[in-house]
C-alpha positions as a printed Julia matrix, in Angstrom:
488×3 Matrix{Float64}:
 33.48  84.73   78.27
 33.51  86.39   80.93
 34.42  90.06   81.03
 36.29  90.87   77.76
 38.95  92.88   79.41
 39.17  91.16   82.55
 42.28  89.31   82.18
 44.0   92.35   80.83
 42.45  94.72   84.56
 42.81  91.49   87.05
 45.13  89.77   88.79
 44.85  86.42   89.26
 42.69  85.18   92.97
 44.79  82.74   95.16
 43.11  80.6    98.18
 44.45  81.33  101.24
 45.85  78.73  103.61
 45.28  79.71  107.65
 48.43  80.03  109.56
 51.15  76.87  109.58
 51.07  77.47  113.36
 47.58  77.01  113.57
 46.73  74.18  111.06
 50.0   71.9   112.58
 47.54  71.22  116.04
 45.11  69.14  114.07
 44.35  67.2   110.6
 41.9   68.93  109.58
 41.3   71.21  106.09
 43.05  74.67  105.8
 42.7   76.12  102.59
 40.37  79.46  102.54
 38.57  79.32   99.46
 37.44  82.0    97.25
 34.2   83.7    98.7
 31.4   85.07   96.1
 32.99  88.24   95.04
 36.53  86.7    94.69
 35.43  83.84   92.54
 33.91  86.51   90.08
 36.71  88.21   89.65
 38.59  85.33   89.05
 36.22  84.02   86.95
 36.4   87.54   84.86
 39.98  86.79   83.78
 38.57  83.8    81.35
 39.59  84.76   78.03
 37.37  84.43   75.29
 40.49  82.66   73.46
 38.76  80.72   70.74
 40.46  77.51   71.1
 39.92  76.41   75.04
 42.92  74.65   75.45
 41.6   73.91   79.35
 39.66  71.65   77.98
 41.71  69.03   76.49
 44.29  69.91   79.56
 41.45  68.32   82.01
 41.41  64.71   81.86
 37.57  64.94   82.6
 37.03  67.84   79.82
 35.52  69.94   82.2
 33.37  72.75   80.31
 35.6   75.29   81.97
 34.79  78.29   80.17
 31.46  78.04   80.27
 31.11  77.23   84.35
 33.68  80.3    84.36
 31.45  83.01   82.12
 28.0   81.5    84.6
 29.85  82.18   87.92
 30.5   85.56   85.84
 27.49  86.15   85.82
 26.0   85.15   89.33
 24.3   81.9    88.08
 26.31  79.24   90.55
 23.31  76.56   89.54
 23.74  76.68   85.94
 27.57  76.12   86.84
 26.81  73.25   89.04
 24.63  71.36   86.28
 27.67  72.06   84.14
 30.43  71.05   86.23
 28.42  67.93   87.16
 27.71  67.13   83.27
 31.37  65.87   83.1
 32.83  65.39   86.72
 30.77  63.04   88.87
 33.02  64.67   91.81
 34.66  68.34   91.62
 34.65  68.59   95.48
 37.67  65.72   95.12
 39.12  67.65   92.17
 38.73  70.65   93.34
 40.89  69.91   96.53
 43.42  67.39   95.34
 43.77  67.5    91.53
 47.36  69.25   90.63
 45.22  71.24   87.72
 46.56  70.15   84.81
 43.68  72.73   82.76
 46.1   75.76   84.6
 48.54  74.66   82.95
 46.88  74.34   79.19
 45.15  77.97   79.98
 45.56  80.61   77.19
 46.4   82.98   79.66
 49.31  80.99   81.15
 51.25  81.78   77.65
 52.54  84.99   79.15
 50.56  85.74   82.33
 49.05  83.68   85.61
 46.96  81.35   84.63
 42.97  81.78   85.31
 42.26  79.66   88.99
 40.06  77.44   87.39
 40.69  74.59   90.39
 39.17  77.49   93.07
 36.36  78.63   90.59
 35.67  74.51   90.96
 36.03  74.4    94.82
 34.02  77.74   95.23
 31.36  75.91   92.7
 30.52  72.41   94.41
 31.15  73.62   98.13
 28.51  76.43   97.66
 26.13  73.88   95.56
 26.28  71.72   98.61
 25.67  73.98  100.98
 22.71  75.28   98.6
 21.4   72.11   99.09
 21.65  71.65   94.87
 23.61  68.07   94.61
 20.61  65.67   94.85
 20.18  61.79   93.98
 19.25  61.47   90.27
 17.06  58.26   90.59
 16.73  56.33   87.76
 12.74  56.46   86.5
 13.27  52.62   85.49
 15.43  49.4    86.21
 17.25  47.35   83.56
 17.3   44.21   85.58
 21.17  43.79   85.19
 23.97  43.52   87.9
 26.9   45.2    87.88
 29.83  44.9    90.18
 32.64  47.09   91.06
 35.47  46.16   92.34
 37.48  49.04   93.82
 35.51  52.21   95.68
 38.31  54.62   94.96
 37.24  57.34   92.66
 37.35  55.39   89.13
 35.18  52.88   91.17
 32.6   55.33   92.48
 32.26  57.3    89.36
 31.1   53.55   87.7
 29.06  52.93   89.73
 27.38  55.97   90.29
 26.72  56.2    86.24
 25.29  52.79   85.81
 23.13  53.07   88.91
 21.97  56.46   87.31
 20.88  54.78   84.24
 19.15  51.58   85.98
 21.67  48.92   86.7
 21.4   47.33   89.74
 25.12  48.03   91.26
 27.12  46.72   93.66
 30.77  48.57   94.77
 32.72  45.87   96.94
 35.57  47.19   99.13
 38.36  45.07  100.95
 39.16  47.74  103.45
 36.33  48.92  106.25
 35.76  52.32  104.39
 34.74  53.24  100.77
 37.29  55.78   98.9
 40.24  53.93   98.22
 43.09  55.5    98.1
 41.63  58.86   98.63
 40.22  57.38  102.44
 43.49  55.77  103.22
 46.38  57.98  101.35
 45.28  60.98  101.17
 45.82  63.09  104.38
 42.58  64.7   105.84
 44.36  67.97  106.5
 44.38  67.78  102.49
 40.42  66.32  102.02
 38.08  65.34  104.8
 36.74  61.96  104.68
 33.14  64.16  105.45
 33.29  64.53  100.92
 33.1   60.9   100.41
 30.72  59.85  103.05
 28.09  62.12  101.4
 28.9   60.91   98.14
 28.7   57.39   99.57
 25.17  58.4   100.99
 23.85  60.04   97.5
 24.68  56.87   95.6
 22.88  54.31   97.82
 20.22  56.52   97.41
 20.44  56.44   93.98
 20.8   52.38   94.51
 24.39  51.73   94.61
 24.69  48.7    97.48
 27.99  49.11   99.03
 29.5   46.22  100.42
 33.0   46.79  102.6
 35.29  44.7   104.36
 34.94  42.52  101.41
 38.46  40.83   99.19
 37.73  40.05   96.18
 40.22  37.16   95.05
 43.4   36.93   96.82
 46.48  38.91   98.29
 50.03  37.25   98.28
 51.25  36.44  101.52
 53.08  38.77  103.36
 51.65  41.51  101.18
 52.33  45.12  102.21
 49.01  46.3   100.55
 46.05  47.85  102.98
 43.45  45.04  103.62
 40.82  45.17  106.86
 38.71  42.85  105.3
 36.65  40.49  107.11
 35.61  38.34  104.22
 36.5   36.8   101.07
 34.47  36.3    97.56
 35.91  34.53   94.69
 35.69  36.09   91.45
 34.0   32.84   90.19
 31.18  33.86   92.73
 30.93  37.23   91.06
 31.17  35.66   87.59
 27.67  34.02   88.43
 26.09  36.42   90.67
 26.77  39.34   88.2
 25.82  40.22   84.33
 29.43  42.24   84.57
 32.35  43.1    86.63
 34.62  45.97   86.11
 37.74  45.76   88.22
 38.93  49.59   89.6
 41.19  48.89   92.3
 44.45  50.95   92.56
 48.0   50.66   91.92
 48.96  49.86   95.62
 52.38  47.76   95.27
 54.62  49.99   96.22
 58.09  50.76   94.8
 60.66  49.42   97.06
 64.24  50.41   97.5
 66.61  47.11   97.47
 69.69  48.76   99.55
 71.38  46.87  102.36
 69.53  47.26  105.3
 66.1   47.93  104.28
 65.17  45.31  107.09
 66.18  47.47  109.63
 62.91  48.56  111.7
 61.71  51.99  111.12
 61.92  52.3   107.17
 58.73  51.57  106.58
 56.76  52.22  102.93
 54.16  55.99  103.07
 51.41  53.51  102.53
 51.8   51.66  105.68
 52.27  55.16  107.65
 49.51  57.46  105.87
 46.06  55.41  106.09
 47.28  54.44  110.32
 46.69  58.06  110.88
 43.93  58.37  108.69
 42.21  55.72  110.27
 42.69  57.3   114.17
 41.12  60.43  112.75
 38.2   58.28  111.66
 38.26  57.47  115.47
 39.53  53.89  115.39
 42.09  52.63  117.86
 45.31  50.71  116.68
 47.88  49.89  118.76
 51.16  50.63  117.68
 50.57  52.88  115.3
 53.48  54.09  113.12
 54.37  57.73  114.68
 56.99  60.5   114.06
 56.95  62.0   117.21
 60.62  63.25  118.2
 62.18  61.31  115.56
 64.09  62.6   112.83
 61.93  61.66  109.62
 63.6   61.22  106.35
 60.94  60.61  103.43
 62.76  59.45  100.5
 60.61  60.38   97.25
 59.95  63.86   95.78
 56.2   63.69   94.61
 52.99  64.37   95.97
 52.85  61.18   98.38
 55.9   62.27  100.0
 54.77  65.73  100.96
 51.97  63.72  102.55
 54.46  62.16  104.85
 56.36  65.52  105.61
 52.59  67.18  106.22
 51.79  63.98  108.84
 55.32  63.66  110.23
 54.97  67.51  111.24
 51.52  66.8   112.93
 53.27  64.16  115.22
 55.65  66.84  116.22
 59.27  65.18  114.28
 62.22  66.46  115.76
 62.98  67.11  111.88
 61.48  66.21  108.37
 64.01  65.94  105.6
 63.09  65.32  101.73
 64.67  63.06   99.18
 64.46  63.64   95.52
 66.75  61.48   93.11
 66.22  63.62   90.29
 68.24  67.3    90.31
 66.12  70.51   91.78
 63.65  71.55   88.81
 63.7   75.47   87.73
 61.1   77.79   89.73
 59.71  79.09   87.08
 59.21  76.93   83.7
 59.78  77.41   80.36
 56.79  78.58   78.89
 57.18  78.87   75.2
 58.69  75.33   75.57
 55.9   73.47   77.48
 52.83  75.06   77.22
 49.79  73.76   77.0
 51.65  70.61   78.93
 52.54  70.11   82.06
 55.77  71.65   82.65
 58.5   70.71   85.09
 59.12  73.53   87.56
 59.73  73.57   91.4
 56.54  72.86   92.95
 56.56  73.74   96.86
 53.55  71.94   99.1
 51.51  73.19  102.11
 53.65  70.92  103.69
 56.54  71.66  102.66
 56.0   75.61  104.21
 55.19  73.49  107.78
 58.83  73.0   108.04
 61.0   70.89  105.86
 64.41  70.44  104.11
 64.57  69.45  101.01
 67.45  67.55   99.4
 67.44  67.11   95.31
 70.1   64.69   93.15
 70.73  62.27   96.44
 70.47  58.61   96.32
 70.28  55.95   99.14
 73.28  53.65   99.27
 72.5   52.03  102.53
 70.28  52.09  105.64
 72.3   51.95  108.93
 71.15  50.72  112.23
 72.03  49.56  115.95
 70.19  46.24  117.08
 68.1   46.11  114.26
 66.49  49.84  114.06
 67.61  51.96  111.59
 69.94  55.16  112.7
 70.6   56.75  109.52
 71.16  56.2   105.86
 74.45  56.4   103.98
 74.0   58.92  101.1
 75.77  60.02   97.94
 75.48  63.12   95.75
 74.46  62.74   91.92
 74.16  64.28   88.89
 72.8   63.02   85.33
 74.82  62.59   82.12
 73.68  61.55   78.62
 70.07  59.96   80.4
 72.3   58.27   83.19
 72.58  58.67   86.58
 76.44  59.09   87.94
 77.34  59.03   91.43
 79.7   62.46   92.26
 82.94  61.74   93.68
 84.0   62.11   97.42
 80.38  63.46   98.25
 79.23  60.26  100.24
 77.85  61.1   103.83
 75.95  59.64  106.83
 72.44  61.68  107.76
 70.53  60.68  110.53
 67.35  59.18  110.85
 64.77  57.29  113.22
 62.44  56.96  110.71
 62.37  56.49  107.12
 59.6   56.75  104.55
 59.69  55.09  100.9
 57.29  57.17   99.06
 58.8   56.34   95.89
 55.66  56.26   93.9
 53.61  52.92   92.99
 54.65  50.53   90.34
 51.34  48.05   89.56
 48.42  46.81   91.08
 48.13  43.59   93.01
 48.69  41.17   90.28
 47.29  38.01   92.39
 44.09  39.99   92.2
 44.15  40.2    88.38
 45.23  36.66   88.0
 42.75  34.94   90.12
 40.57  36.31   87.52
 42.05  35.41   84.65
 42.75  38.83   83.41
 45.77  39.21   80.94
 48.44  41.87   81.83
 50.31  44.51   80.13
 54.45  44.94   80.25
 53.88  47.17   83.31
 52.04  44.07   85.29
 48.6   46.56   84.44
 45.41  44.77   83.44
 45.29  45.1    79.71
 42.52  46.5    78.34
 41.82  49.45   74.93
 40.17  52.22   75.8
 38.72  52.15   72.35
 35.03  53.6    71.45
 34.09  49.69   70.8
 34.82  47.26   73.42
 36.76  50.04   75.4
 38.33  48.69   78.8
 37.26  45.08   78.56
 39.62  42.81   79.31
 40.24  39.09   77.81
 37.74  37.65   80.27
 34.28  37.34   79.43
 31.91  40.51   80.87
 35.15  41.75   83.18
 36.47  45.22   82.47
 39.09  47.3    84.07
 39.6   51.27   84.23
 41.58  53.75   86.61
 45.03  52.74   87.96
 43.96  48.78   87.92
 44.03  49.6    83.67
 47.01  52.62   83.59
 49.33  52.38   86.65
 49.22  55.31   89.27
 47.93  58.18   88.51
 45.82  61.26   89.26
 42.1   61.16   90.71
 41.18  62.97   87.44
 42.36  60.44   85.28
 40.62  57.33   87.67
 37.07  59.73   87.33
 37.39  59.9    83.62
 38.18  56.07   82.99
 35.36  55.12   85.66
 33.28  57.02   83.87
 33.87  56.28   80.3
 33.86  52.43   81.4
 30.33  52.49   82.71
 29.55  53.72   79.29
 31.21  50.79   77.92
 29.88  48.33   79.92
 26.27  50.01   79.93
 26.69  49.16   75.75
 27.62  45.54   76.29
 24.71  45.34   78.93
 22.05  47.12   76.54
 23.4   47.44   72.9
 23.77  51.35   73.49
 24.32  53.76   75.94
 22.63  57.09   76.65
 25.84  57.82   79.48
 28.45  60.61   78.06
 31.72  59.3    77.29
C-alpha cells in the first residue's frame, strides 16, 4: 500500500489553517488543504498492515487503504469511485468528521497517525473541481414513493440511494434550507453551505423532489427547536400519499441546565445562537439577532458545539469568550497502549479555541445572576470526581462575569411530539426504537415507517447519520422490492 517504507522516511502532512487574524473578519472556510504533492506523501505513509483497522474505525467503512495506495499512485479518479462506493458525501466528512479511522490507524500504535481525513478532503475537492461527481440516473423507475423526513445528512444519504435505484423520492424539510443540522449548527467558517447546495442540485437531478418549509406532524408549544416552516402535513397524509416513510430528523432538544435563574435574559441555548448567524450569512435579515459583540461570552459545555459558539462569539468581536467543561482537563497526549484502536480521551484544542479563549475544566454552574432581569454573571464552584461522583470542592465558590451565556451542553432526544404523532414507539432515551438488524433493520412499530441517524441513536456524528441513512434505504429498498442491489 502505498510506498513500503514510507511511514518509516515520512512525517506525517498537516492542513494548514490561514492566520487567526485574518480568518476572525469573516465566516468563511480557512483550512489549507493538502495540494497534489503533499497528499502523496501523506498518502505514502499507509502501511501495508494486514489487518486495516481504519476500516472498522470509520463508521462508513471507508476503503481507506485502497483510496490511499490510488492517490499513491496519481490515479485521483479511481479514488473518487472508491471513496464514493461507501460515503455518499466525503466533502462533509472530510471537513467536519473528528476522524475516528486516525485514531484506529496501525500507525497511531507508536507514531502519528496517517491523515486519512486530508487524503479525503484533497480527494472530493479535486474530483469536483475535475468535474468527476456527476448524477447517476437511474436507467428505470420502480413506481414507488418514498419519503424522507429530515434533510440532514442521514436524510440526504436516503434519499439519494433510493432515488439512485428508481424510487420516486421525496426529502421534506421544516426549516427554509435543506442540511439539517449541518445548514443551521454547523458554523460556515467550519463548512460552507456552497457543499450542500450542490449536493442538493445533483440529487434533484437524479430525481430527489425536495420540499422545504414543510413540518411534518407537530412541535410542542413553546418549543426551543429551529422551525421556519410555512406549512404543515400530517403524517396520516404521508401514510397515504407514500409506499414508505423513513423518519431522519435530528436530536434537536437540547440539554438544559435547571439552576436558579436560567430565566434571566441572555442565557440562551447554542442552538438558538448558531443557525441566527448562519442564516445572515445565507443573506437573510432577522431582527434581533442574538450577538456577542462587546459582551463577555461564557459557553458552558466542553464539546464540539461549544467551540462553535467560542468560534462565532469571536467573529462578533466578544469582549471575552470563556469555556466551561464539567468534567476535569483530559491528558494531552493519550494513552496509547490503553485505547487504541478506540477513541481515546485526550485534550483536544479547536480552531477556535486558538482565536482566543479561556478554558475552564471541573466547574459547575450553581446559579445565574442578573440585574432587572438580564443575566450579569454566574455563581460557580470548583469540582472534582470521586468513586464515579461528582463532589463540589470546599471554599472554591466564585462569581465570573457574563453578558451572555451559551448552554451547549450537548442534545438529549429528538422531538418526541414528532415521533408520537406518528405512532412510533420510543426507546429509554425518548429515541425512536428501531434494530438495525440485516432483516427488518430500522423499521419501527408502524407499518412502512422507518427511522435512522440521530431520530434512531441520539446525537451523534455526521458519519454515523451517513451510514444509518444509507443502510436504511437498503432496508426499505427490500421491503419496497423483496431485495436490494444498494450496499449496506
Amino acid at each position: 500500500m502505498g510506498k513500503v517504507t514510507g511511514f518509516m522516511e515520512i512525517e506525517r502532512i498537516e492542513e494548514g489553517y490561514k492566520p487567526a487574524a485574518e480568518r476572525l473578519k469573516h465566516y468563511r472556510e480557512f483550512v489549507v488543504g493538502l495540494d497534489e504533492s503533499q497528499a502523496k506523501l501523506q498518502a505514502a505513509r499507509c502501511m501495508d498492515c494486514g489487518t486495516p483497522f481504519c476500516n472498522n474505525g470509520c463508521p462508513v467503512n471507508n476503503i481507506i487503504p485502497d483510496f490511499n495506495d490510488l492517490v499513491y499512485r496519481g490515479d485521483w479518479k479511481n479514488a473518487i469511485t472508491v471513496l464514493h462506493s461507501t460515503n455518499n458525501f466525503p466533502e462533509f466528512t472530510g471537513r467536519i468528521c473528528p476522524a475516528p479511522c486516525e485514531a484506529a490507524c496501525t500507525l497511531n500504535v507508536s507514531d502519528a497517525a496517517v491523515g486519512i481525513k486530508s487524503i479525503e478532503h484533497a480527494i472530493i475537492d479535486r474530483a469536483w473541481s475535475e468535474g468527476w461527481v456527476q448524477p447517476q440516473v437511474p436507467a428505470h423507475k420502480s413506481g414507488k414513493k418514498v419519503a424522507v423526513v429530515g434533510s440532514g445528512p442521514a436524510g440526504m444519504a436516503a434519499a439519494q440511494q433510493l432515488a439512485r435505484v428508481g424510487h420516486d423520492v421525496t426529502l421534506f424539510e421544516k426549516n427554509d434550507r435543506v442540511g439539517g443540522l449541518l445548514r443551521y449548527g454547523i458554523p460556515d467558517f467550519k463548512m460552507e453551505k456552497s457543499h450542500i447546495d450542490r449536493r442538493v442540485e445533483q440529487m434533484q437531478k437524479e430525481g430527489v423532489a425536495v420540499r422545504t418549509g414543510v413540518l411534518v406532524g407537530t412541535l410542542p408549544k413553546g418549543s426551543k427547536v429551529t422551525n421556519w416552516a410555512k406549512e404543515s402535513i400530517t403524517p396520516e397524509q404521508l401514510q397515504k400519499d407514500f409506499d414508505a416513510i423513513i423518519l431522519t430528523g435530528g436530536a434537536e432538544q437540547s440539554r438544559d441546565l435547571a439552576v436558579p435563574g436560567r430565566e434571566l435574559d441572555g442565557v440562551h441555548f447554542a442552538m438558538e445562537f448558531l443557525p441566527q448567524q448562519n442564516k445572515v450569512n445565507a443573506g437573510d435579515k432577522l431582527k434581533g439577532q442574538l450577538r456577542a459583540d462587546g459582551k463577555h461570552v461564557i459557553v458552558i459545555g466542553g464539546g464540539d458545539t461549544g467551540s462553535d459558539c467560542v468560534g462565532t462569539s469571536n467573529r462578533h468581536g466578544a469582549a471575552s469568550v470563556t469555556q466551561f467543561e464539567v468534567m476535569p482537563q483530559p491528558p494531552v497526549e493519550e494513552n496509547r497502549p490503553m485505547t487504541w484502536p478506540y477513541w481515546p480521551l485526550k485534550l483536544r484544542t479547536s480552531s477556535s479555541h486558538d482565536e482566543g479563549c479561556t478554558r475552564e475544566f471541573a466547574i459547575s454552574t450553581k446559579e445565574f445572576i442578573g440585574e432587572k432581569g438580564k443575566v450579569t454573571g454566574l455563581k460557580t464552584v470548583r469540582v472534582e470526581w470521586k468513586d464515579g461522583k461528582m463532589v463540589e470542592v470546599a471554599d472554591s465558590e466564585q462569581v465570573m462575569k457574563a453578558d451572555l451565556v451559551l448552554l451547549a451542553m450537548g442534545f438529549v432526544s429528538p422531538v418526541a411530539s414528532v415521533l408520537q404523532s406518528f405512532g412510533v414507539e420510543l426507546d429509554a432515551r425518548g429515541n425512536a426504537k428501531a434494530s438495525t438488524e440485516l432483516v427488518g433493520g430500522y423499521a419501527t412499530n408502524v407499518d412502512k415507517v422507518f427511522a435512522a441517524g440521530d431520530i434512531r441513536r441520539g446525537q451523534s456524528l455526521v458519519v454515523w447519520a451517513i451510514r444509518e441513512g444509507r443502510q436504511a434505504a437498503r432496508a426499505v429498498d427490500e421491503f419496497l422490492m423483496g431485495a436490494s442491489t444498494l450496499p449496506r
